[in-house]
Biopython code that builds the backbone (N, CA, C, O; Angstrom):
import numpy as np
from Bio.PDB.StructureBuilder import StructureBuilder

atoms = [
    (1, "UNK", "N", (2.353, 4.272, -10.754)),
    (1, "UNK", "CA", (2.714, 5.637, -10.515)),
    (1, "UNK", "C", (3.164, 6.321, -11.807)),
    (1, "UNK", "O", (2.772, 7.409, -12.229)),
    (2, "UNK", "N", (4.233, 5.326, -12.472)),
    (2, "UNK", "CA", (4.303, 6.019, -14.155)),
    (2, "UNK", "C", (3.066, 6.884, -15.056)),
    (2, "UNK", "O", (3.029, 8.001, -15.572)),
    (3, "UNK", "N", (2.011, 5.642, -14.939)),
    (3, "UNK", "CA", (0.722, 6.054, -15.102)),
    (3, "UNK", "C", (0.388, 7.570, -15.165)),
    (3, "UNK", "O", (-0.020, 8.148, -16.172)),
    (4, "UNK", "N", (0.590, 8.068, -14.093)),
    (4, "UNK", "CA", (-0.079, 9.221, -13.596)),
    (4, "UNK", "C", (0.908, 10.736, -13.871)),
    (4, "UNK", "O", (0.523, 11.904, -13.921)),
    (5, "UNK", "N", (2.556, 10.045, -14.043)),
    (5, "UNK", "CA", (3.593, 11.231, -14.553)),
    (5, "UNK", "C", (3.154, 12.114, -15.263)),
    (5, "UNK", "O", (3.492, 13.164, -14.717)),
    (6, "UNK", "N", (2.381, 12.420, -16.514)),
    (6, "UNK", "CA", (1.990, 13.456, -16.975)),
    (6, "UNK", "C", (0.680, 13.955, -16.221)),
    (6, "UNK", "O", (0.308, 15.083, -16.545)),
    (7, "UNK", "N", (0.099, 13.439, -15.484)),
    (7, "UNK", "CA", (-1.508, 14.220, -14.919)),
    (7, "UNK", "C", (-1.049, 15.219, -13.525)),
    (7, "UNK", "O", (-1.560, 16.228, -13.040)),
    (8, "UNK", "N", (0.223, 14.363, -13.143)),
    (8, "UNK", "CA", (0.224, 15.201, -11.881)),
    (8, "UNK", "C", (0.927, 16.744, -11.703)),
    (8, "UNK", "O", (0.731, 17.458, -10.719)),
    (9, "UNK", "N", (1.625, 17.037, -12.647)),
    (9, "UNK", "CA", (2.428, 18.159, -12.463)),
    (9, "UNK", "C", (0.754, 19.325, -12.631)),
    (9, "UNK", "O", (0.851, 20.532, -12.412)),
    (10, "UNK", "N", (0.077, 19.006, -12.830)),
    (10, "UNK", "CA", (-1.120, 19.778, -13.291)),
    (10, "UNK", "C", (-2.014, 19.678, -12.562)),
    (10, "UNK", "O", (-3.125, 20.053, -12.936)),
    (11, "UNK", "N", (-1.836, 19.179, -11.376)),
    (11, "UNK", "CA", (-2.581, 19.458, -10.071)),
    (11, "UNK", "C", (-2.241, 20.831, -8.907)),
    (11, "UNK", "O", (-1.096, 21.233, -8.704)),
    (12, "UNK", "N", (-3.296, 21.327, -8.330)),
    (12, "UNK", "CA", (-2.771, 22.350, -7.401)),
    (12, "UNK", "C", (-1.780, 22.805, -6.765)),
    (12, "UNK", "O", (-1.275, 23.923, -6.664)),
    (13, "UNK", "N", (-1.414, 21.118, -6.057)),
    (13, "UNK", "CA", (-0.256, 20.715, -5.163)),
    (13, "UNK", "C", (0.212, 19.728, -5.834)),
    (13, "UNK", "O", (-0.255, 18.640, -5.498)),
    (14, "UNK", "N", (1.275, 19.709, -7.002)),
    (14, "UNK", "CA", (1.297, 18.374, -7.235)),
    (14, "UNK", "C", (2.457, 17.670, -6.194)),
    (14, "UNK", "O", (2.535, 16.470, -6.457)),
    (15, "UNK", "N", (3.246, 18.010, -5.248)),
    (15, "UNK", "CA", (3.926, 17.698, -4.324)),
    (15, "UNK", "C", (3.224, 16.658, -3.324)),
    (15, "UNK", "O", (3.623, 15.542, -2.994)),
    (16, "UNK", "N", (1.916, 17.431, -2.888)),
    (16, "UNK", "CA", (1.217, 16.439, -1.914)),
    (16, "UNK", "C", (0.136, 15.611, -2.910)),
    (16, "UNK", "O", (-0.681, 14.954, -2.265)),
    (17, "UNK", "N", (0.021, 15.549, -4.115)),
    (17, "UNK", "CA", (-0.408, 14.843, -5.186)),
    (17, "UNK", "C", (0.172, 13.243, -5.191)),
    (17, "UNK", "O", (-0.330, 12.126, -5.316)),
    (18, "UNK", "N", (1.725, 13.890, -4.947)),
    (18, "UNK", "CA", (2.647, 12.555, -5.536)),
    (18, "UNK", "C", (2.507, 11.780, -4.134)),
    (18, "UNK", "O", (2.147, 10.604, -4.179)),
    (19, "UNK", "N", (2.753, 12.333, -2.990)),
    (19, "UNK", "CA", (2.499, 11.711, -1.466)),
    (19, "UNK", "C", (1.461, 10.759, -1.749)),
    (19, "UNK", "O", (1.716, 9.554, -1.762)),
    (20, "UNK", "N", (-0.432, 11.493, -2.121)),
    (20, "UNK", "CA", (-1.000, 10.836, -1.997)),
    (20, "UNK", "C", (-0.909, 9.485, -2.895)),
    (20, "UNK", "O", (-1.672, 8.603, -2.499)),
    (21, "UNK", "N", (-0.389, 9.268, -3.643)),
    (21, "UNK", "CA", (-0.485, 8.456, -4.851)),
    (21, "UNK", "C", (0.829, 7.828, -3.860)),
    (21, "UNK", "O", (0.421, 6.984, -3.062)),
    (22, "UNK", "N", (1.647, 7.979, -3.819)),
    (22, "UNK", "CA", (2.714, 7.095, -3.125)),
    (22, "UNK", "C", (2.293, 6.173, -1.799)),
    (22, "UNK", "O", (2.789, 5.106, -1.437)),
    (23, "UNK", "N", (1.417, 6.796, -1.310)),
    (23, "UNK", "CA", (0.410, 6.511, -0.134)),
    (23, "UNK", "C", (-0.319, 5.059, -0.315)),
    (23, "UNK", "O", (-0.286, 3.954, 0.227)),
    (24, "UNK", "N", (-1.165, 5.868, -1.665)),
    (24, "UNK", "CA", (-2.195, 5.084, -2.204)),
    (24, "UNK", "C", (-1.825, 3.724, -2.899)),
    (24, "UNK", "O", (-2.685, 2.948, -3.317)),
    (25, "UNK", "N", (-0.765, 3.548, -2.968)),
    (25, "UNK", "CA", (0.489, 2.755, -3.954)),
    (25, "UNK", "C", (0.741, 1.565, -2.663)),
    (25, "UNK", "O", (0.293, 0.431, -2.833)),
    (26, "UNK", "N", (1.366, 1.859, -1.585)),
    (26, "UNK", "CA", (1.910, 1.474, -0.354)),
    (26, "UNK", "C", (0.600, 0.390, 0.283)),
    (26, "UNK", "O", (0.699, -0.808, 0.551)),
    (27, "UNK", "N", (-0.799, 1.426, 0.421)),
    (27, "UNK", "CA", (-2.076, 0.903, 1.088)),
    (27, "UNK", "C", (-1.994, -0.587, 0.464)),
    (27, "UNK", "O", (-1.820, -1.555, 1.205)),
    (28, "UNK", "N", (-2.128, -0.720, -0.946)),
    (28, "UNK", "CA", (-2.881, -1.574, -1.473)),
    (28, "UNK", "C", (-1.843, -2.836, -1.192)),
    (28, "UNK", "O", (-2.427, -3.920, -1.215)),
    (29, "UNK", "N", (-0.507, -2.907, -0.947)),
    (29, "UNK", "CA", (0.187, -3.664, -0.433)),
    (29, "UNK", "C", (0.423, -4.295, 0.860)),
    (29, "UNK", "O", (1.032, -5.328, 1.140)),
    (30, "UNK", "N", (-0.268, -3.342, 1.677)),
    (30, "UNK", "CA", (-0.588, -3.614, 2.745)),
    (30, "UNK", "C", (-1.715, -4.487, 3.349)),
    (30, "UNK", "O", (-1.598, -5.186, 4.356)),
    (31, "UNK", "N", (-2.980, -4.322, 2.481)),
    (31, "UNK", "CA", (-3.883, -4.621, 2.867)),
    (31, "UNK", "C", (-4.397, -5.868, 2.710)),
    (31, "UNK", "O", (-5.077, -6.473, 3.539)),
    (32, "UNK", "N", (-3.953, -6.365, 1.283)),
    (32, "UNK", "CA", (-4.104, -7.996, 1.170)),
    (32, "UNK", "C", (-3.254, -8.825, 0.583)),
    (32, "UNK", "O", (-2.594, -8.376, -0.354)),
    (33, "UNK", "N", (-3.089, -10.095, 0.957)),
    (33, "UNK", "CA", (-1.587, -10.831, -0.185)),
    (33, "UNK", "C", (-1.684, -10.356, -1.426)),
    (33, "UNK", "O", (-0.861, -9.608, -1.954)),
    (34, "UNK", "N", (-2.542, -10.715, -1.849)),
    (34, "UNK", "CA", (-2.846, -10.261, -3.405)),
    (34, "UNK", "C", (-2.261, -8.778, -3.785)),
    (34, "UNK", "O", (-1.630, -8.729, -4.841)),
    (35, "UNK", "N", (-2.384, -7.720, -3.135)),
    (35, "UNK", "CA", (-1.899, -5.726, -3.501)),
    (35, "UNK", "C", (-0.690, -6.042, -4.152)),
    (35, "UNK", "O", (-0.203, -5.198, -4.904)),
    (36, "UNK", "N", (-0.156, -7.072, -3.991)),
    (36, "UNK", "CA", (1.614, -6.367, -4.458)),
    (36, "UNK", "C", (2.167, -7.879, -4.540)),
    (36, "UNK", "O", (2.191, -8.786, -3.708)),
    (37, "UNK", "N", (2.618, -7.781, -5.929)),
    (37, "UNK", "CA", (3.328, -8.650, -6.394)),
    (37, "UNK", "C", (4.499, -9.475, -5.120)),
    (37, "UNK", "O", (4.539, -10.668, -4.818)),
    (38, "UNK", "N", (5.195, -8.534, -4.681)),
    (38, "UNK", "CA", (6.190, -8.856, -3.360)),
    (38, "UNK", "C", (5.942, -9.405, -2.446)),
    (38, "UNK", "O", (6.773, -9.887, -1.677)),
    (39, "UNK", "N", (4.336, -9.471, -2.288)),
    (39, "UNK", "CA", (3.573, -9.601, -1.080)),
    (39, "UNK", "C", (3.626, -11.705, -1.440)),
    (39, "UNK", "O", (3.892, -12.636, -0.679)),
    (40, "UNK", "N", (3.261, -11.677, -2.812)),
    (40, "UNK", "CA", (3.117, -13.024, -3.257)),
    (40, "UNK", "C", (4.701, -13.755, -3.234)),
    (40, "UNK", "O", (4.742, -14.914, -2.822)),
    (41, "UNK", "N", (5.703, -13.249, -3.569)),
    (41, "UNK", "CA", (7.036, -13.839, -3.773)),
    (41, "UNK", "C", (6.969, -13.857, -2.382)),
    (41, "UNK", "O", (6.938, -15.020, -1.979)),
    (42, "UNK", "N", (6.933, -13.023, -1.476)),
    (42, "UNK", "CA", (7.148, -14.156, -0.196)),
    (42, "UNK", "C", (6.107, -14.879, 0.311)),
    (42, "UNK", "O", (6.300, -15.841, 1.055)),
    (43, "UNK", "N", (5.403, -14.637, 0.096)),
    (43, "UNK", "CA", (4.114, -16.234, 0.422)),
    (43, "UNK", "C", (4.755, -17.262, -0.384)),
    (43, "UNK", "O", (4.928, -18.311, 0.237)),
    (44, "UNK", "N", (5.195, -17.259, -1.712)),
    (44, "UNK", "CA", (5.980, -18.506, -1.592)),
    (44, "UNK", "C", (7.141, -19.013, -1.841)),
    (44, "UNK", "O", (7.408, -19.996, -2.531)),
    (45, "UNK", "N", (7.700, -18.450, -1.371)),
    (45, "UNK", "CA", (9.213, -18.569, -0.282)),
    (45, "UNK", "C", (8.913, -18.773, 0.656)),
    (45, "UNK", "O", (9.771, -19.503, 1.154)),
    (46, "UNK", "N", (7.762, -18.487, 1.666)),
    (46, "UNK", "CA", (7.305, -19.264, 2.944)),
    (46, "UNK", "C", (6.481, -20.720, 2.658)),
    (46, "UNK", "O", (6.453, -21.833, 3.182)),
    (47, "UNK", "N", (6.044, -20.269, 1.893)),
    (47, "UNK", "CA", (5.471, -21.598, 1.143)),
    (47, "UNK", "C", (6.504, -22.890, 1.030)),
    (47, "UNK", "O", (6.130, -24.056, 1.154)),
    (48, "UNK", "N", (7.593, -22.562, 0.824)),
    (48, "UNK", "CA", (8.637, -23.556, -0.258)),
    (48, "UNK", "C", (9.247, -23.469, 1.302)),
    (48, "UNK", "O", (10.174, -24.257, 1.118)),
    (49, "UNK", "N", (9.400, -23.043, 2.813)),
    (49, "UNK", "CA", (9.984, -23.481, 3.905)),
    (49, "UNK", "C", (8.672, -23.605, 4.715)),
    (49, "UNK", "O", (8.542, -23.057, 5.809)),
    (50, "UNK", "N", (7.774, -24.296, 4.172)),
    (50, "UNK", "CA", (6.671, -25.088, 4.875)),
    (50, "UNK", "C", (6.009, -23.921, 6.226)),
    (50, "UNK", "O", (5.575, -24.319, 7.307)),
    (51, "UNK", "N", (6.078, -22.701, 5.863)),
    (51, "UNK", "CA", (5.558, -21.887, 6.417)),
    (51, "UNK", "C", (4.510, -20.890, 5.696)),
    (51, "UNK", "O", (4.566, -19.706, 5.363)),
    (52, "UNK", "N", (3.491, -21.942, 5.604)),
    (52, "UNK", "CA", (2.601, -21.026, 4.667)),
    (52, "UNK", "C", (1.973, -19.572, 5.418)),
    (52, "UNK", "O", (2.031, -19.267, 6.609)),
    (53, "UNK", "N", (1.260, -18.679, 4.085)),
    (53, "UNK", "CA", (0.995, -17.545, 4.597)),
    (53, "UNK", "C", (-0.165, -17.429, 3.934)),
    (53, "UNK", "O", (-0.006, -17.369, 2.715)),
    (54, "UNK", "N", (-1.773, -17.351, 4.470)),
    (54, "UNK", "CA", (-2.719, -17.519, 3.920)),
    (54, "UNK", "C", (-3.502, -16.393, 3.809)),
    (54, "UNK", "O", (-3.527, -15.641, 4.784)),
    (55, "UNK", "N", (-4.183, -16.097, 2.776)),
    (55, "UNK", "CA", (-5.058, -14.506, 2.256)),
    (55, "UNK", "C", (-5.363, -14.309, 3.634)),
    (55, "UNK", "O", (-4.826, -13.308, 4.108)),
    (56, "UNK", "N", (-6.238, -15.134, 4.599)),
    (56, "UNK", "CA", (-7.367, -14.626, 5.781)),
    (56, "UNK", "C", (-6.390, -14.367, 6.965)),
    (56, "UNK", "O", (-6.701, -13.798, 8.011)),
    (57, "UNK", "N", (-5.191, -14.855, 6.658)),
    (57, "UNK", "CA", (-4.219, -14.971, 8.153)),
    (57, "UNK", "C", (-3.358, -13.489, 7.728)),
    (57, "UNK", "O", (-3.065, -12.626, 8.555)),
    (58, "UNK", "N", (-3.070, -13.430, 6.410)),
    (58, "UNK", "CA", (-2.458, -11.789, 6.203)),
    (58, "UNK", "C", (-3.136, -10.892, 6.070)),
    (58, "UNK", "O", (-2.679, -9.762, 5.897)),
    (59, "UNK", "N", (-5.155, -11.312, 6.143)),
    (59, "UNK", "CA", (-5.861, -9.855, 5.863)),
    (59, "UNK", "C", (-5.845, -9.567, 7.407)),
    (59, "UNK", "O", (-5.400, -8.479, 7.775)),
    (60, "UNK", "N", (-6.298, -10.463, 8.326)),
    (60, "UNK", "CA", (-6.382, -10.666, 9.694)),
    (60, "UNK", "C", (-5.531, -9.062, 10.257)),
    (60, "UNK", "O", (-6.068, -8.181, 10.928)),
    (61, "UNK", "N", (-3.640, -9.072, 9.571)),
    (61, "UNK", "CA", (-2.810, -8.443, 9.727)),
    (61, "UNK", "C", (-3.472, -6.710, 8.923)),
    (61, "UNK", "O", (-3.966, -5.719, 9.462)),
    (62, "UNK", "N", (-3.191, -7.003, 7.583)),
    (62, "UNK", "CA", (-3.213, -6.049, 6.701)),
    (62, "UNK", "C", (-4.404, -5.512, 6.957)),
    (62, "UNK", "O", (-4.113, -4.351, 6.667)),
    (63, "UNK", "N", (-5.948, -5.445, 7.398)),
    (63, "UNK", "CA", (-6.833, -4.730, 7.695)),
    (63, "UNK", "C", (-6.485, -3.921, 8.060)),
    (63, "UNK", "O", (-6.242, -2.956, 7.335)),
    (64, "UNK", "N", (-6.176, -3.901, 10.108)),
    (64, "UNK", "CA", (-6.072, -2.598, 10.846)),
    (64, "UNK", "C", (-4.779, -1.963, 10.458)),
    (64, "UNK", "O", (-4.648, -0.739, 10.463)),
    (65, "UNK", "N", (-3.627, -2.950, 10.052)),
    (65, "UNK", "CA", (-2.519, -1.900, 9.057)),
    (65, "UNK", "C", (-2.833, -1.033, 8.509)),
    (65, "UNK", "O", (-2.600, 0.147, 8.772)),
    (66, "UNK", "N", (-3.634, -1.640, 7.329)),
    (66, "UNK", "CA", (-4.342, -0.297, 6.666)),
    (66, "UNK", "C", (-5.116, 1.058, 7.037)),
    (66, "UNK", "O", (-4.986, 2.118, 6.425)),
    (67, "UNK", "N", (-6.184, 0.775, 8.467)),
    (67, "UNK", "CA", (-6.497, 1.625, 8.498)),
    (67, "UNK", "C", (-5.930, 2.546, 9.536)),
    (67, "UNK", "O", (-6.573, 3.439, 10.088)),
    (68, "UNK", "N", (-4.815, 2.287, 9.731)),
    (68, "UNK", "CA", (-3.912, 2.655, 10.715)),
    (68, "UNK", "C", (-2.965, 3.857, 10.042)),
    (68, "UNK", "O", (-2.906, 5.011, 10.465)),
    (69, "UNK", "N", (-2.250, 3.328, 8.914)),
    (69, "UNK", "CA", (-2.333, 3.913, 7.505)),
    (69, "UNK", "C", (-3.018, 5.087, 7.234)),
    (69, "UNK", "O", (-2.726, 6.266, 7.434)),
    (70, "UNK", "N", (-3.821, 4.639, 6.825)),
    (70, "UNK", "CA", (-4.462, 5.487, 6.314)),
    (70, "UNK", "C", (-4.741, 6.607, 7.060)),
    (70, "UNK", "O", (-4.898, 7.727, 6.573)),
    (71, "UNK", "N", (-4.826, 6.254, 8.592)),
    (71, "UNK", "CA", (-5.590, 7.372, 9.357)),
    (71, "UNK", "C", (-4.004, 8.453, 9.780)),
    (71, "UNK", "O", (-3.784, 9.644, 9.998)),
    (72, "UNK", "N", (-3.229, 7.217, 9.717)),
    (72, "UNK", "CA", (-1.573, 8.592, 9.857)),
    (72, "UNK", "C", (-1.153, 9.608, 8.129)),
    (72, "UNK", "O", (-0.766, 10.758, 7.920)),
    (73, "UNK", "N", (-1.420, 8.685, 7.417)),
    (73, "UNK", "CA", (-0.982, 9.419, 6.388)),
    (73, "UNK", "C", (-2.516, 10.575, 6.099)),
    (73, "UNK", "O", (-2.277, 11.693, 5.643)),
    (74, "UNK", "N", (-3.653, 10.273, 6.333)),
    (74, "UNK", "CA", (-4.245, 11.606, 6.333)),
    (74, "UNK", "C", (-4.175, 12.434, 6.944)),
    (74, "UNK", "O", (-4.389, 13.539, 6.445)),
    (75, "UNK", "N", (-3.818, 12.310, 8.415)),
    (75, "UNK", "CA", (-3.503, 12.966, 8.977)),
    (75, "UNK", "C", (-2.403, 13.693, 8.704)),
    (75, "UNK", "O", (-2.458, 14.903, 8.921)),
    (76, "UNK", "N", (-1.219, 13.121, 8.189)),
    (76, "UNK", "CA", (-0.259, 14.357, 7.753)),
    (76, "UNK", "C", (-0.138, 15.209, 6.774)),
    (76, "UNK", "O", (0.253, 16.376, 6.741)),
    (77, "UNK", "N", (-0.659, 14.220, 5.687)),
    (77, "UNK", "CA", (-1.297, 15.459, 4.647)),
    (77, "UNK", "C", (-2.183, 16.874, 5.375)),
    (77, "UNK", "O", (-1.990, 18.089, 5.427)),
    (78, "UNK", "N", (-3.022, 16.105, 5.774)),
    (78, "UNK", "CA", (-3.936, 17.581, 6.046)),
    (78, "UNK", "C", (-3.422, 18.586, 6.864)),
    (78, "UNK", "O", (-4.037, 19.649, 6.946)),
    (79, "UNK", "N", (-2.358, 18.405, 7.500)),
    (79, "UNK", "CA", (-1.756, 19.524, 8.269)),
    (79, "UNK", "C", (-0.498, 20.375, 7.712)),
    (79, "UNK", "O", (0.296, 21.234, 8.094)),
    (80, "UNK", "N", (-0.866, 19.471, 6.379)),
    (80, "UNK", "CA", (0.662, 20.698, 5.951)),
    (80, "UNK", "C", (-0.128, 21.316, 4.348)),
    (80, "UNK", "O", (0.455, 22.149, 3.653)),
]
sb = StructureBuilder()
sb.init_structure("model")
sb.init_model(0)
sb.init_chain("A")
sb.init_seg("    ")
for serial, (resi, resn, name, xyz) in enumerate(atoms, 1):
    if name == "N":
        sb.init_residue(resn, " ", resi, " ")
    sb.init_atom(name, np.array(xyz, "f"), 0.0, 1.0, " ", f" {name:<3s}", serial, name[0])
structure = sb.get_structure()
């Protein structure tokens, strides 16, 4: 998101700019172990209490999350 601090004030809306990017930030954590560093520290911390957490058993989850996601947060963008 740092990344993007100087591009966004120079968008139309940069208000619903920062949403989408905060959005877009959130998705990718959602969607597979791998999106987000956090996602991995607890896979193993479940790991290390013999409760593993496997890519296909958290995409299983994180798929329709995502597009569940996705379909609420477009939806609220576009109405305001």
């Amino acid at each position: 998101m740092l990344a993007l601090k100087p591009f966004v004030p120079t968008f139309a809306d940069p208000l619903k700019a920062w949403l989408v990017v905060a959005m877009s930030s959130t998705l990718a954590g959602n969607f597979t172990l791998i999106g987000s560093v956090a996602n991995l520290i607890v896979a193993e911390q479940a790991r290390a209490q013999r409760m593993p957490v496997g890519f296909w058993a958290y995409f299983k989850v994180g798929l329709p999350l995502t597009f569940v996601t996705l379909a609420a947060g477009t939806w609220w963008l576009a109405r305001g």
